[in-house]
LOBAGU-421196 format. One record per residue: residue in three letters; x, y, z of N, C-alpha, C, O in turn. Coordinates in Angstrom, 3 decimals. Layout:
BEGIN
<atom residu="ALA" n_x="X" n_y="Y" n_z="Z" ca_x="X" ca_y="Y" ca_z="Z" c_x="X" c_y="Y" c_z="Z" o_x="X" o_y="Y" o_z="Z"/>
...
! end
This chain:
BEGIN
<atom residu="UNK" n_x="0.847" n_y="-1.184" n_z="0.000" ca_x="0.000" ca_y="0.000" ca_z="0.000" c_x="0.888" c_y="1.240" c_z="0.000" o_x="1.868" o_y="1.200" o_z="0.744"/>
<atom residu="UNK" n_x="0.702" n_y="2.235" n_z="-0.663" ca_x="1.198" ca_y="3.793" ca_z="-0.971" c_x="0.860" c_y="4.473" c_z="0.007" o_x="-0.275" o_y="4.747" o_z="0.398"/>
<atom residu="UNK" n_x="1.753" n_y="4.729" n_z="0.379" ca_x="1.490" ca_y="6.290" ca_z="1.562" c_x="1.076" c_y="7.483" c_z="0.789" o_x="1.870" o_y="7.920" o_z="-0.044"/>
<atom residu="UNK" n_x="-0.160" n_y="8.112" n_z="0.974" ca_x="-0.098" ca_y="8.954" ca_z="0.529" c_x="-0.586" c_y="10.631" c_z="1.318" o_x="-1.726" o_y="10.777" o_z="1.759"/>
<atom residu="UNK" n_x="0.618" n_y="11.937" n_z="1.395" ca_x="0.658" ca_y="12.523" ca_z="1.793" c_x="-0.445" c_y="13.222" c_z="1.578" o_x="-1.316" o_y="13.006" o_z="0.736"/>
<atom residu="UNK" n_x="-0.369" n_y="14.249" n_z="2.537" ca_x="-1.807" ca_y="15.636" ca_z="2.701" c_x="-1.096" c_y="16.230" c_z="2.042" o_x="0.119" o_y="16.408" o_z="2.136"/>
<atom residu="UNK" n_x="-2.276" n_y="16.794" n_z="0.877" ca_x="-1.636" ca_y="17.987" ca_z="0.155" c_x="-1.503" c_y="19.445" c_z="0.820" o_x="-0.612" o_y="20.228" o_z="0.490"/>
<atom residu="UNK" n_x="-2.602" n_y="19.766" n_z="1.914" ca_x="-2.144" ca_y="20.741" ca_z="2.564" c_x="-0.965" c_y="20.604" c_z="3.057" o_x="-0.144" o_y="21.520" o_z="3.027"/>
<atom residu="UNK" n_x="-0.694" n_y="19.270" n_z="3.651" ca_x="0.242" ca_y="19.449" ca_z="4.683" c_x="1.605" c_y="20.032" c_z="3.870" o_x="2.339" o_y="20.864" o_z="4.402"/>
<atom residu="UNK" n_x="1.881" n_y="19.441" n_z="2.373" ca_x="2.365" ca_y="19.767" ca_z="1.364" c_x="3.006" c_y="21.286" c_z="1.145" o_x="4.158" o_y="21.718" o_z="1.105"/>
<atom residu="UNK" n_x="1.544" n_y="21.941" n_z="1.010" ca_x="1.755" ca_y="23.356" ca_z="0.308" c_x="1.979" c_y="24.325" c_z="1.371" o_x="2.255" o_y="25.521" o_z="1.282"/>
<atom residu="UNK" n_x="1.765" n_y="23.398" n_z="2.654" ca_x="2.267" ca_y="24.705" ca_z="3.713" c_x="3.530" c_y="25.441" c_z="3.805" o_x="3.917" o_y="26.514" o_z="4.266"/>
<atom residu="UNK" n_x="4.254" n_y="23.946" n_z="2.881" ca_x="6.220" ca_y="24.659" ca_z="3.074" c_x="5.920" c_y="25.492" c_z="2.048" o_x="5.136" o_y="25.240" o_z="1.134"/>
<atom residu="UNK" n_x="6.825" n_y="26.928" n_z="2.270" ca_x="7.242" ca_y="27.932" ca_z="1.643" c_x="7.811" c_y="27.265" c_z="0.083" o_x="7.384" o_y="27.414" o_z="-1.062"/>
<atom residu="UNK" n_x="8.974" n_y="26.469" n_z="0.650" ca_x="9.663" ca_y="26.124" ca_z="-0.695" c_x="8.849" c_y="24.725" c_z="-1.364" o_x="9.578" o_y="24.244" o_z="-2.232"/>
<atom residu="UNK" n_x="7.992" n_y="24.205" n_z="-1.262" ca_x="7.214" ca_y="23.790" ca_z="-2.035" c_x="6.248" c_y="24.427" c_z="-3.032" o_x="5.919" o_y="24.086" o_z="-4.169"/>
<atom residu="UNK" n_x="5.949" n_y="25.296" n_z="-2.379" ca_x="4.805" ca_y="26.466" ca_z="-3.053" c_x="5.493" c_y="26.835" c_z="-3.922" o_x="5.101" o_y="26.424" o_z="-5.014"/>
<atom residu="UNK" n_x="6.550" n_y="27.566" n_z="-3.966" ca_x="7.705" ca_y="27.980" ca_z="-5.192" c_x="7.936" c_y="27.043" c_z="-5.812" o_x="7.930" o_y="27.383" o_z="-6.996"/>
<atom residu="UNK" n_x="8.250" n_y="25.505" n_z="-5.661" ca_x="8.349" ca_y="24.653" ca_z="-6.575" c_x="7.510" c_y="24.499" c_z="-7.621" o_x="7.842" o_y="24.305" o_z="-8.790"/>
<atom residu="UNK" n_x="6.021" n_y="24.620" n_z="-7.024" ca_x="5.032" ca_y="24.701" ca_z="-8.021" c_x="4.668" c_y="25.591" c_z="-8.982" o_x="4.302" o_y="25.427" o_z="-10.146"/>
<atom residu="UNK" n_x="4.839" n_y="26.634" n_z="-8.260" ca_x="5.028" ca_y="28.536" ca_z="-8.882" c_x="6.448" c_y="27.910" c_z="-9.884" o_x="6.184" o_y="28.458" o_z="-10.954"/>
<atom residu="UNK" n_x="7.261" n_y="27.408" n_z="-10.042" ca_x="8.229" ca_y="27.516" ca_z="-10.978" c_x="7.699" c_y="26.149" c_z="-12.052" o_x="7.863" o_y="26.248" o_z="-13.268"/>
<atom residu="UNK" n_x="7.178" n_y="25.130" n_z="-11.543" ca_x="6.510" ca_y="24.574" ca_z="-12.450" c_x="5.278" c_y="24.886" c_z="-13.009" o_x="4.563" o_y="24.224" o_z="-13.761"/>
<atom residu="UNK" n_x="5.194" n_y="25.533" n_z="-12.729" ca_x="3.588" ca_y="25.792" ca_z="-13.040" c_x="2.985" c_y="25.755" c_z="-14.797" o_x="2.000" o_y="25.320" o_z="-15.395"/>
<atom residu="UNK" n_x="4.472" n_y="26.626" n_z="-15.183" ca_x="4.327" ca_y="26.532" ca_z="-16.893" c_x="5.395" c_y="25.887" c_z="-17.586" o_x="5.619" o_y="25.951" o_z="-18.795"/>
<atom residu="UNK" n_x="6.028" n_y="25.269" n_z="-16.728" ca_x="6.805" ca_y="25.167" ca_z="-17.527" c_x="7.940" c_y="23.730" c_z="-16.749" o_x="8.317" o_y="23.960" o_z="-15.600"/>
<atom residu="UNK" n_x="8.323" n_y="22.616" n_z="-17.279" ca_x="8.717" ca_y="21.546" ca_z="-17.263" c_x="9.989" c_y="21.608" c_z="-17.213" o_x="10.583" o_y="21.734" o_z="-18.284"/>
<atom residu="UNK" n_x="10.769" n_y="21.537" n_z="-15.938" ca_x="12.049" ca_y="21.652" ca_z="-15.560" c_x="12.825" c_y="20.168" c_z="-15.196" o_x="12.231" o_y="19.186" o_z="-14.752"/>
<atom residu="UNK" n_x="13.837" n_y="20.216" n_z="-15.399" ca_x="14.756" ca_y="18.689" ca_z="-14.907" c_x="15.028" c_y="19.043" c_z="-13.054" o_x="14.509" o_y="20.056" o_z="-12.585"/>
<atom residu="UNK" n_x="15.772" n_y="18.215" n_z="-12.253" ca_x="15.688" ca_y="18.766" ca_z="-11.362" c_x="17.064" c_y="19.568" c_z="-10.625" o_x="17.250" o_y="19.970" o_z="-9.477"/>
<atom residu="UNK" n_x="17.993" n_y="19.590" n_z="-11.981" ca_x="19.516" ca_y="20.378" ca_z="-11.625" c_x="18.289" c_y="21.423" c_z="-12.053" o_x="17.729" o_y="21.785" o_z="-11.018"/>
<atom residu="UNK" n_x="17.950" n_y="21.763" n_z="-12.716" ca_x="17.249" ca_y="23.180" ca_z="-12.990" c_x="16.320" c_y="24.121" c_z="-11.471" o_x="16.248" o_y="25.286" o_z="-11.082"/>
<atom residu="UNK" n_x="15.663" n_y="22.530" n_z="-10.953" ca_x="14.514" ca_y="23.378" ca_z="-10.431" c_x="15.669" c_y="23.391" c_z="-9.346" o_x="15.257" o_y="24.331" o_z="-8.668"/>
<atom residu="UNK" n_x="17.060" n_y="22.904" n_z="-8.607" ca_x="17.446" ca_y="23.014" ca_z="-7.777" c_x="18.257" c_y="24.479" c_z="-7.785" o_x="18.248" o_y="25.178" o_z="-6.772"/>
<atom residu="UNK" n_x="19.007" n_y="24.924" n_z="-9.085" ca_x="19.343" ca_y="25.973" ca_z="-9.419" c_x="18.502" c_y="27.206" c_z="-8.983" o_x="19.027" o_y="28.261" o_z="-8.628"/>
<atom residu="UNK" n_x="17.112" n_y="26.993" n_z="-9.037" ca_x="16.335" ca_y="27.772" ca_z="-8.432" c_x="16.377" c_y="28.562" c_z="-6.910" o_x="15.932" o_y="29.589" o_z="-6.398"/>
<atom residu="UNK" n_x="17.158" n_y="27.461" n_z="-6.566" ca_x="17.230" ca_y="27.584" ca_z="-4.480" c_x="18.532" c_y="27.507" c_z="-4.092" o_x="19.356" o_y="26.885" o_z="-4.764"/>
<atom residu="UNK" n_x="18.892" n_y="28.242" n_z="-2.775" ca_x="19.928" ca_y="28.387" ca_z="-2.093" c_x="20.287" c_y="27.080" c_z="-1.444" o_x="21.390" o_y="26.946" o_z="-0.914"/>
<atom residu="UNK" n_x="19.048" n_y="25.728" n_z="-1.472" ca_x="19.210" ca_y="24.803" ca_z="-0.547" c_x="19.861" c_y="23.189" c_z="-1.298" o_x="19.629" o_y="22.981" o_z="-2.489"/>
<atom residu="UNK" n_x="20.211" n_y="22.732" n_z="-0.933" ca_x="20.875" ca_y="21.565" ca_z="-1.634" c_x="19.851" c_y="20.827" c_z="-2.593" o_x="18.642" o_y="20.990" o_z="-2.427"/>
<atom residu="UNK" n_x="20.434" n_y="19.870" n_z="-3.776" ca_x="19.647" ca_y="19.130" ca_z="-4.196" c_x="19.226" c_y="18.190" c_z="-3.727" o_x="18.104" o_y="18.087" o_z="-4.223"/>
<atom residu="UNK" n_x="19.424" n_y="17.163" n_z="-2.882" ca_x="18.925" ca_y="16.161" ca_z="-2.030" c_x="17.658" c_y="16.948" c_z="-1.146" o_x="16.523" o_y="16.502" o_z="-0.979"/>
<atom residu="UNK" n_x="18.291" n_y="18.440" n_z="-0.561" ca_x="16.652" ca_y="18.276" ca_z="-0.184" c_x="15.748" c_y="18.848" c_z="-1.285" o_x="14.553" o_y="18.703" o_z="-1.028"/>
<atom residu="UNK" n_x="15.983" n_y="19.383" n_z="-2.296" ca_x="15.396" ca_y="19.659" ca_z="-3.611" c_x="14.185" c_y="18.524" c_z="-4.168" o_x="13.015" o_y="18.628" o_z="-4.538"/>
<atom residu="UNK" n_x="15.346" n_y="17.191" n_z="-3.973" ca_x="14.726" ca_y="15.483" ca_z="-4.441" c_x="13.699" c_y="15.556" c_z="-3.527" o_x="12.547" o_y="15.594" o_z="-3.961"/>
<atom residu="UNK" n_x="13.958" n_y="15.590" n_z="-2.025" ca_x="12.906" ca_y="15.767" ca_z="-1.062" c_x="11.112" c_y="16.519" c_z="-1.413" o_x="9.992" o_y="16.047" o_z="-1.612"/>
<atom residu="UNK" n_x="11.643" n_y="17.720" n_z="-1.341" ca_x="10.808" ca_y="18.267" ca_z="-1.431" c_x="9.653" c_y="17.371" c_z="-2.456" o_x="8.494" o_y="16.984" o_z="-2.306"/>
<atom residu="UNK" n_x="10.872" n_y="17.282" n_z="-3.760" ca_x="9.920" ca_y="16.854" ca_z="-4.971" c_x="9.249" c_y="15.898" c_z="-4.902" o_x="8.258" o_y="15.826" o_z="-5.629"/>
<atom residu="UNK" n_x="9.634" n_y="14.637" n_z="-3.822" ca_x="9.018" ca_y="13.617" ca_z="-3.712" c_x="7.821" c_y="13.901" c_z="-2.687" o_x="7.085" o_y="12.914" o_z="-2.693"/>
<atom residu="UNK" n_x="7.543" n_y="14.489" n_z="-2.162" ca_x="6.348" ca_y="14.995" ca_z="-1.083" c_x="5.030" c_y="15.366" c_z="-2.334" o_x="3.938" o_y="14.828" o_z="-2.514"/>
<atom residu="UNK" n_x="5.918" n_y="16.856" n_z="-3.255" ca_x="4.993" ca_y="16.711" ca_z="-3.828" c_x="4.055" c_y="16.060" c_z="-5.205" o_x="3.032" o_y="16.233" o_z="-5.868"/>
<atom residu="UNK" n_x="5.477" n_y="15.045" n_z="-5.022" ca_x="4.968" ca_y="13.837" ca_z="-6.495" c_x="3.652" c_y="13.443" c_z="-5.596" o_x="2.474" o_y="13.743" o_z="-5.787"/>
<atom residu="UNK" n_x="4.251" n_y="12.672" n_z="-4.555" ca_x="3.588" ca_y="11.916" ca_z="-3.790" c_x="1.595" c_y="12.077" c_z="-3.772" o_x="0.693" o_y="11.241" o_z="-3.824"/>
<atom residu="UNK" n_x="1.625" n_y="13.618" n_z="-3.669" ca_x="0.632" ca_y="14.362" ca_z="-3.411" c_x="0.034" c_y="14.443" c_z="-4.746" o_x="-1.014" o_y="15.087" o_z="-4.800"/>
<atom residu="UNK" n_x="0.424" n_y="13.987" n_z="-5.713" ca_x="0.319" ca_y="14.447" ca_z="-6.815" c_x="-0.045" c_y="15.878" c_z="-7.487" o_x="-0.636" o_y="16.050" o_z="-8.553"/>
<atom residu="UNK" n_x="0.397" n_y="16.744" n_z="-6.701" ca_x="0.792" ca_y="17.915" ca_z="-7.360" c_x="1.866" c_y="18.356" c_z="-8.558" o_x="1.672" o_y="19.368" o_z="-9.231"/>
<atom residu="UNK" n_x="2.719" n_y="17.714" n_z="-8.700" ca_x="3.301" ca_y="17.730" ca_z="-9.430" c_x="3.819" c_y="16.148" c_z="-10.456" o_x="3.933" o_y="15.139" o_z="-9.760"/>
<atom residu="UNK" n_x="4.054" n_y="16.001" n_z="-11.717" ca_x="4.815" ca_y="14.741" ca_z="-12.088" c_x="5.921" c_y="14.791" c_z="-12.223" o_x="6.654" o_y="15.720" o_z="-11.885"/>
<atom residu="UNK" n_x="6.240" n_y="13.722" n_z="-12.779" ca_x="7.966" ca_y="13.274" ca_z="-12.957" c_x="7.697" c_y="12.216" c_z="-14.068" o_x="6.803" o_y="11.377" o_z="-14.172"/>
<atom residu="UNK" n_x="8.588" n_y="12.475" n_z="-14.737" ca_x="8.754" ca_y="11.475" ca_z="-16.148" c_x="10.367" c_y="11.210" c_z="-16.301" o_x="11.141" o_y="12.131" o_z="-16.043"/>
<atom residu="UNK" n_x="10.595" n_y="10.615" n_z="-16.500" ca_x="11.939" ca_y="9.948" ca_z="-16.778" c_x="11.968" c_y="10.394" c_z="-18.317" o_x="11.096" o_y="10.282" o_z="-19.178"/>
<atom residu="UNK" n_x="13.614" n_y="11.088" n_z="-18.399" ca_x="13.470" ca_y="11.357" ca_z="-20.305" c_x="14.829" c_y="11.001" c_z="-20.368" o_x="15.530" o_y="12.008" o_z="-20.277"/>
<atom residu="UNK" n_x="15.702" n_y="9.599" n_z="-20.529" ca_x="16.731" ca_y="9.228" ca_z="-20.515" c_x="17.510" c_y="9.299" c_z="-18.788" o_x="17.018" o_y="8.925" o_z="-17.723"/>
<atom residu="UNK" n_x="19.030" n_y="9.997" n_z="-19.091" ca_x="18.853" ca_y="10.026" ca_z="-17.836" c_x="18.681" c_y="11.216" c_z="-16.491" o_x="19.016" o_y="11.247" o_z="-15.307"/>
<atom residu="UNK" n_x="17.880" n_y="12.235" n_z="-17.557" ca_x="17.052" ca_y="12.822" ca_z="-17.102" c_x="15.831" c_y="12.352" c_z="-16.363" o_x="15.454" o_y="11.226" o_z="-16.686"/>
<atom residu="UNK" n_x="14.940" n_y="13.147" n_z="-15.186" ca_x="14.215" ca_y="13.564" ca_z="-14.776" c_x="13.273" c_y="14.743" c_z="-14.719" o_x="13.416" o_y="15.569" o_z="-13.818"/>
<atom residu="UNK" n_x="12.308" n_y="14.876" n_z="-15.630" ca_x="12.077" ca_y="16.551" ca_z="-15.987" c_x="10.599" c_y="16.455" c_z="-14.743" o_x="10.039" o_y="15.364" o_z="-14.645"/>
<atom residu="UNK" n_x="10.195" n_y="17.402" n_z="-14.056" ca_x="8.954" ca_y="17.642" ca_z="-13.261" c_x="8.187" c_y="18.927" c_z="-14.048" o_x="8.587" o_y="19.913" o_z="-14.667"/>
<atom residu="UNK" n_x="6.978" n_y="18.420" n_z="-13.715" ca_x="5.927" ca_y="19.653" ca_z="-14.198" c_x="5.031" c_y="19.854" c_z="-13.063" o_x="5.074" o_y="18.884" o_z="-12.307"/>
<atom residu="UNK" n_x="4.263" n_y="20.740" n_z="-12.691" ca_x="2.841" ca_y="21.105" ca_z="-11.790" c_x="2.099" c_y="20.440" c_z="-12.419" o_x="2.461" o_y="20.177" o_z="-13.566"/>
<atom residu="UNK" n_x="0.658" n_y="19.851" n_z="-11.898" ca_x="-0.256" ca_y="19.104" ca_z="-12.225" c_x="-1.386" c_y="20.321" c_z="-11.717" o_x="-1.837" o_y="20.415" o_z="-10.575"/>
<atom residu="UNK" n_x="-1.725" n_y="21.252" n_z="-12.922" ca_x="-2.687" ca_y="22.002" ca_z="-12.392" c_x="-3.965" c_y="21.396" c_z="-12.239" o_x="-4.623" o_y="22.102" o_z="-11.474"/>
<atom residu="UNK" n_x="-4.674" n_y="20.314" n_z="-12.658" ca_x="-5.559" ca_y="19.670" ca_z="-12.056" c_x="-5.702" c_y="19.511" c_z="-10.780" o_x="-6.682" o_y="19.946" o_z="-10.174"/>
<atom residu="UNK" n_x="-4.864" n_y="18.950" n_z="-10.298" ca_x="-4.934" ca_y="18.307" ca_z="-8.780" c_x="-5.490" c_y="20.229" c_z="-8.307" o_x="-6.474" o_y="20.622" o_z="-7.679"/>
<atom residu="UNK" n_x="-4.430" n_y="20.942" n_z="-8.906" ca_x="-4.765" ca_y="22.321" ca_z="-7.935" c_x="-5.796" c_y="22.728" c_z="-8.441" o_x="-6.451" o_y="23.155" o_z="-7.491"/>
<atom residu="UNK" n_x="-6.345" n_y="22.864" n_z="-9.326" ca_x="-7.609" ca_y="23.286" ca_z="-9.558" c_x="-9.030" c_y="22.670" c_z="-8.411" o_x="-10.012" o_y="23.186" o_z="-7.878"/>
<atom residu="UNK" n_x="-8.240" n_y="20.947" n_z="-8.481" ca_x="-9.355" ca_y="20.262" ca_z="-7.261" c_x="-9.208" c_y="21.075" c_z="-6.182" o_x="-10.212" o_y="21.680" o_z="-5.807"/>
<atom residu="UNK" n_x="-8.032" n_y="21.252" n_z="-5.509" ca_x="-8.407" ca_y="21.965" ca_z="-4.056" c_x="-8.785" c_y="23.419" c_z="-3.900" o_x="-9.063" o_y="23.795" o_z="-2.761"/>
<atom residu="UNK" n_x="-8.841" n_y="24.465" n_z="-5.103" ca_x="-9.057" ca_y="25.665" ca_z="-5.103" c_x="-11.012" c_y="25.580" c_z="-5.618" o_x="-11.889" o_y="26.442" o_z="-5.546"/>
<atom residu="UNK" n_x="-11.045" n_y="24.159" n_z="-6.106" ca_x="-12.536" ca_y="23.696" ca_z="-5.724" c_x="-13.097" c_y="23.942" c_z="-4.520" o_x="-13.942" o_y="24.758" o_z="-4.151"/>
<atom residu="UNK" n_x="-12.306" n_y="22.853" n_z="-3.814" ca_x="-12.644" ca_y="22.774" ca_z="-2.370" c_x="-12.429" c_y="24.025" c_z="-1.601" o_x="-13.255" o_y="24.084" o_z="-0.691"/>
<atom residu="UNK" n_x="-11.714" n_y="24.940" n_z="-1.621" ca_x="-11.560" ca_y="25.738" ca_z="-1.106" c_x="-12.537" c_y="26.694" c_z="-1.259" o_x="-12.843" o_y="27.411" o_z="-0.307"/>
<atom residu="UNK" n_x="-13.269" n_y="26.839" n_z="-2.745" ca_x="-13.932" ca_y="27.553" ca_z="-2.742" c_x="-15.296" c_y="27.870" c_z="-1.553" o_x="-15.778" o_y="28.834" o_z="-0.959"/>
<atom residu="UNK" n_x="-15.508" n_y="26.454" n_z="-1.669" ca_x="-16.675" ca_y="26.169" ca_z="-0.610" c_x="-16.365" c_y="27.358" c_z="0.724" o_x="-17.225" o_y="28.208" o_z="0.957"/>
<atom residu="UNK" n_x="-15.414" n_y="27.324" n_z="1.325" ca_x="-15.050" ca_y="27.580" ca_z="2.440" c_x="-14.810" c_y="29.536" c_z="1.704" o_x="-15.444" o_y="30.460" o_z="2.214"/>
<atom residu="UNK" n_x="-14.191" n_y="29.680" n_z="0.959" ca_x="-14.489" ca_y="30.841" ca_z="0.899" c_x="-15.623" c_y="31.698" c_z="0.507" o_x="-15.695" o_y="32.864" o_z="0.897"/>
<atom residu="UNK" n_x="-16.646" n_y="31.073" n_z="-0.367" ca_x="-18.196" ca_y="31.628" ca_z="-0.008" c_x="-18.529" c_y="31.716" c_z="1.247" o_x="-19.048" o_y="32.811" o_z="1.465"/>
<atom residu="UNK" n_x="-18.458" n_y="31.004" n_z="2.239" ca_x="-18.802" ca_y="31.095" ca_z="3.570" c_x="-18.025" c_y="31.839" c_z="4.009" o_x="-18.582" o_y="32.851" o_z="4.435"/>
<atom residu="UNK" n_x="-16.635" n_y="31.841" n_z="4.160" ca_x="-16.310" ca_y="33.173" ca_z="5.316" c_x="-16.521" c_y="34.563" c_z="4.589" o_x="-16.506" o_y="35.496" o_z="5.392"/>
<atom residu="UNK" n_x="-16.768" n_y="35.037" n_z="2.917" ca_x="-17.017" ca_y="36.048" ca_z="2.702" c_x="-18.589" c_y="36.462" c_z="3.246" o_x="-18.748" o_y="37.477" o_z="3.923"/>
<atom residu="UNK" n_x="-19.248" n_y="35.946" n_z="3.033" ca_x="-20.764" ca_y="36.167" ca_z="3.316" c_x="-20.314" c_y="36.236" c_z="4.878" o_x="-20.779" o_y="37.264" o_z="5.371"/>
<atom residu="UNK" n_x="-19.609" n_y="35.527" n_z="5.759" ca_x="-19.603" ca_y="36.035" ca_z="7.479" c_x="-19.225" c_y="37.407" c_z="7.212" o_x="-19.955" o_y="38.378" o_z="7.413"/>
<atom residu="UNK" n_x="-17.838" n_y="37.446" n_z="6.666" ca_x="-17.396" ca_y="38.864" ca_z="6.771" c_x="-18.320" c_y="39.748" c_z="6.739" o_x="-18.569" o_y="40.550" o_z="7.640"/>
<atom residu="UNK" n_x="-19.038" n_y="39.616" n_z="5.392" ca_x="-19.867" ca_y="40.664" ca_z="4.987" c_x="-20.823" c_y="41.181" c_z="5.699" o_x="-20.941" o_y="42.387" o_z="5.915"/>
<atom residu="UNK" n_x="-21.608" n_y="40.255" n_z="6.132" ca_x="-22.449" ca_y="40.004" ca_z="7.373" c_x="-22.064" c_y="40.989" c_z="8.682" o_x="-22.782" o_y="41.636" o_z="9.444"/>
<atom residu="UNK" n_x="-20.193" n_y="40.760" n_z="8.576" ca_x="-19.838" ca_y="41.201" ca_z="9.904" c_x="-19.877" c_y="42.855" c_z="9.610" o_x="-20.349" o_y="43.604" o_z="10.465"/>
<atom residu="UNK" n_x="-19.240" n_y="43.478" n_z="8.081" ca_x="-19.222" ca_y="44.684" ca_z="8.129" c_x="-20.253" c_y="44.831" c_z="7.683" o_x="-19.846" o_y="45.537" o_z="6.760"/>
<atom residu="UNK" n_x="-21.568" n_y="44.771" n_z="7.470" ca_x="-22.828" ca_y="45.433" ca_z="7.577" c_x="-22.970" c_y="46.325" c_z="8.738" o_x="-22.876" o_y="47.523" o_z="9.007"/>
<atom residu="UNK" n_x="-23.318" n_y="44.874" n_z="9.473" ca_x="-23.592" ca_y="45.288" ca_z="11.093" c_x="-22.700" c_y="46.165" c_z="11.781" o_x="-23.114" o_y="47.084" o_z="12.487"/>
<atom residu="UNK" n_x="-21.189" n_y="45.852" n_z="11.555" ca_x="-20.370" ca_y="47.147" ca_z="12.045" c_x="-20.934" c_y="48.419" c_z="12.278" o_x="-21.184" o_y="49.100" o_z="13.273"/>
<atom residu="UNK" n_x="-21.142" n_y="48.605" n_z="10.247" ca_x="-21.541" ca_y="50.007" ca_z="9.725" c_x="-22.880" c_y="50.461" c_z="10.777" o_x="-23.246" o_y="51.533" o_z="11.259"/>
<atom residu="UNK" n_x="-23.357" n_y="49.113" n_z="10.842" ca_x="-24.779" ca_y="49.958" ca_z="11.129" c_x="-25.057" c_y="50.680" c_z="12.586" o_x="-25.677" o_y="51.660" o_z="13.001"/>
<atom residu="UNK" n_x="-23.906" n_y="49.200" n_z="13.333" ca_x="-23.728" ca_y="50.235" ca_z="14.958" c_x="-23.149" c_y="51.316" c_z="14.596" o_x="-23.330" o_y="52.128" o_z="15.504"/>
<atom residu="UNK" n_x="-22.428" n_y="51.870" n_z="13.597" ca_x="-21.222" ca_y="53.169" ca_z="13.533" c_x="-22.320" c_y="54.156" c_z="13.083" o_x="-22.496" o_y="55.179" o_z="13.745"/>
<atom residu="UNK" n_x="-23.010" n_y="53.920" n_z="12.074" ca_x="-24.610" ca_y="55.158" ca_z="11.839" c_x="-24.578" c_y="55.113" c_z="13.558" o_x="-23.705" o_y="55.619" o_z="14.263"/>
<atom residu="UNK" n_x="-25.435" n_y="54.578" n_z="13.886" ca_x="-26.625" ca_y="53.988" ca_z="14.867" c_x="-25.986" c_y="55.219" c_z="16.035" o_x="-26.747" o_y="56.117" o_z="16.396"/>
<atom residu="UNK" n_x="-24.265" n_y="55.148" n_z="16.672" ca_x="-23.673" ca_y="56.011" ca_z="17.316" c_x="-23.375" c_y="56.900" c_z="16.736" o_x="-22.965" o_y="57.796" o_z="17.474"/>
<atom residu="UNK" n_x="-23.364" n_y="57.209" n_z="15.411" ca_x="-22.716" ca_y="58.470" ca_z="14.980" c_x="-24.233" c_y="59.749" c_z="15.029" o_x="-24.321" o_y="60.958" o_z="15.242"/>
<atom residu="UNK" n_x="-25.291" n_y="58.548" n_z="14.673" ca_x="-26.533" ca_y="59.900" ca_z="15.047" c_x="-26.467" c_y="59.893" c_z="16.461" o_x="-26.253" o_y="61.079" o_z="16.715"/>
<atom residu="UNK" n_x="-26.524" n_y="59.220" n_z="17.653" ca_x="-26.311" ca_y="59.502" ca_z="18.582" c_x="-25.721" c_y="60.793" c_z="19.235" o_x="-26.284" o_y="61.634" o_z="19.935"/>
<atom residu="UNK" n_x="-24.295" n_y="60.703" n_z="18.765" ca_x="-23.276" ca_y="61.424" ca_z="19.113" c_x="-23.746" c_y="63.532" c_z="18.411" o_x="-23.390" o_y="64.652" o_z="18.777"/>
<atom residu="UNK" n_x="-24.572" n_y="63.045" n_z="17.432" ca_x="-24.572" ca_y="64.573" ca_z="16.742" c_x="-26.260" c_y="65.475" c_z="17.441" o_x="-27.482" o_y="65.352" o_z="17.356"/>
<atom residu="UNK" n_x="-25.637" n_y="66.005" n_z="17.840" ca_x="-27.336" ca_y="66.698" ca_z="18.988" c_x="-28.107" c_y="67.427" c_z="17.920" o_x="-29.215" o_y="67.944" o_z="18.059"/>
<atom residu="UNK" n_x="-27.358" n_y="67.396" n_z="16.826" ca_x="-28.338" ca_y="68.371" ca_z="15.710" c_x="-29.629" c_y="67.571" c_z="15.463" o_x="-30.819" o_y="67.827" o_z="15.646"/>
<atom residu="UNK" n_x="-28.740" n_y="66.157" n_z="14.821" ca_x="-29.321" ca_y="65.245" ca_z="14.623" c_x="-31.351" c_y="64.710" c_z="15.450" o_x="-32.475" o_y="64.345" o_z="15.106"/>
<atom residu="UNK" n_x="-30.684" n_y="64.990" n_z="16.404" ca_x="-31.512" ca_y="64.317" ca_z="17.607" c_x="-32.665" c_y="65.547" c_z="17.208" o_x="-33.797" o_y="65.091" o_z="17.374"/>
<atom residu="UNK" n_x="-32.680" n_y="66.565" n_z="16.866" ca_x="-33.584" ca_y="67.620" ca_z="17.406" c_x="-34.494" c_y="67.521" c_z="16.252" o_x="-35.493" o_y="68.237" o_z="16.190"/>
! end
């Protein structure tokens, strides 16, 4: 059986997110995508295998190359899912600055004695 990782747990690293941001258009080997970073290639391989794993990204063998690409599918699925969750906290928000506004009228006629008369 395959272990297979959380993609959040995934995209939380900084330098994963950039991995993808550099694949995103475009199909790199992995001296390339390591060239990218200050950090070694072994943890480069690392990284990449978290997010093969996750399938965010592939890997194809092209001799004895290794080239990786982003799998914008997979991300499209979770910016699915995500969406859900962001209809709901915008409509709270919104919800929340209505009501703000309306205590801020509500005291601001208060506060003006012209008002009141």
């Amino acid at each position: 059986m395959e272990l297979r990782r959380d993609v959040f747990q995934a995209i939380s690293d900084p330098t994963r997110r950039e991995i993808i941001d550099l694949l995103s258009d475009q199909s790199l080997n992995l001296n390339a995508v390591a060239g990218h970073f200050s950090i070694t290639r072994p943890a480069i391989s690392k990284h990449i295998k978290i997010l093969e794993e996750c399938g965010l990204i592939t890997v194809k063998q092209d001799g004895r190359e290794r080239y990786c690409r982003a799998d914008v599918h997979k991300l499209k699925e979770i910016d699915k899912w995500l969406n859900r969750y962001r209809k709901f906290w915008n409509h709270k928000l919104d919800a929340l600055g209505d009501f703000l506004e309306r205590g801020e009228n509500e005291k601001s006629s208060e506060d003006n004695p012209l008002k009141n008369k």
